[in-house]
N, C-alpha and C positions, 0 to 999 in steps of 0.2 A: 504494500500500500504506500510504503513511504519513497519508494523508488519510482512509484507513476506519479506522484506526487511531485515531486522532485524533477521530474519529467517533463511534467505540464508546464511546470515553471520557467525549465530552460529554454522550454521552445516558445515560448511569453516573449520570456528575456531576449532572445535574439530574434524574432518577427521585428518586436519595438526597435532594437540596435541597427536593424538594416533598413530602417523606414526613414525616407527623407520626404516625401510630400505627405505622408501618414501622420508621420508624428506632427505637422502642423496643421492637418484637419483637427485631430484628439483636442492640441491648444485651443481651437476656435472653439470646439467644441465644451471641451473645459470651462471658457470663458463665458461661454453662451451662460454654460448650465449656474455659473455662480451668480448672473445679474441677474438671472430668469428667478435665481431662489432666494437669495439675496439681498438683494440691490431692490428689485422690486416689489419685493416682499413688505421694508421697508416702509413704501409710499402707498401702496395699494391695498397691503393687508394688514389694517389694524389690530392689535389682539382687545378685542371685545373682553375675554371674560377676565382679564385683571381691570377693565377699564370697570365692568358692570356687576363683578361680583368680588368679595374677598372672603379670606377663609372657607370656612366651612359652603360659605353661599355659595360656595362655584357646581359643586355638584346640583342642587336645585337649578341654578340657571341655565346649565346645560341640557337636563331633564327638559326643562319648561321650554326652552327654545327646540331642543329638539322635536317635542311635540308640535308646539306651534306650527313649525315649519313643515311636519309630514303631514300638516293640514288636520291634524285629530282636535280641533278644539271645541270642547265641549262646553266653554262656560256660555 
């Protein structure tokens, strides 16, 4: 097990070492992925439940908005 292992790994390691337009799609690619998660995370996705609940409240308001939103509202 520890020898295919070991295996995988070098034929990894040398695909990557002989890549010269490869290895700079991965960096765009890399870079994409960090302002996609990131960067715009930041501006676009506020964290709601430290803004709208603390402590203990958070489980409730995850509950209650979950519901809300799967449209089960019963009051």
């Amino acid at each position: 097990m520890r020898n295919l292992v070991t295996a995988i790994w070098q034929f990894y390691v040398e695909g990557f070492r002989s890549m010269t337009l490869g290895r700079t799609l991965w960096l765009i690619i890399a870079i994409k992925l960090f302002i996609m998660f990131f960067i715009l995370r930041l501006f676009f996705f506020p964290n709601y439940l430290n803004e709208a609940a603390a402590g203990a409240d958070k489980e409730d308001y995850v509950s209650r908005e979950l519901i809300l939103r799967a449209g089960g509202d019963s009051d």
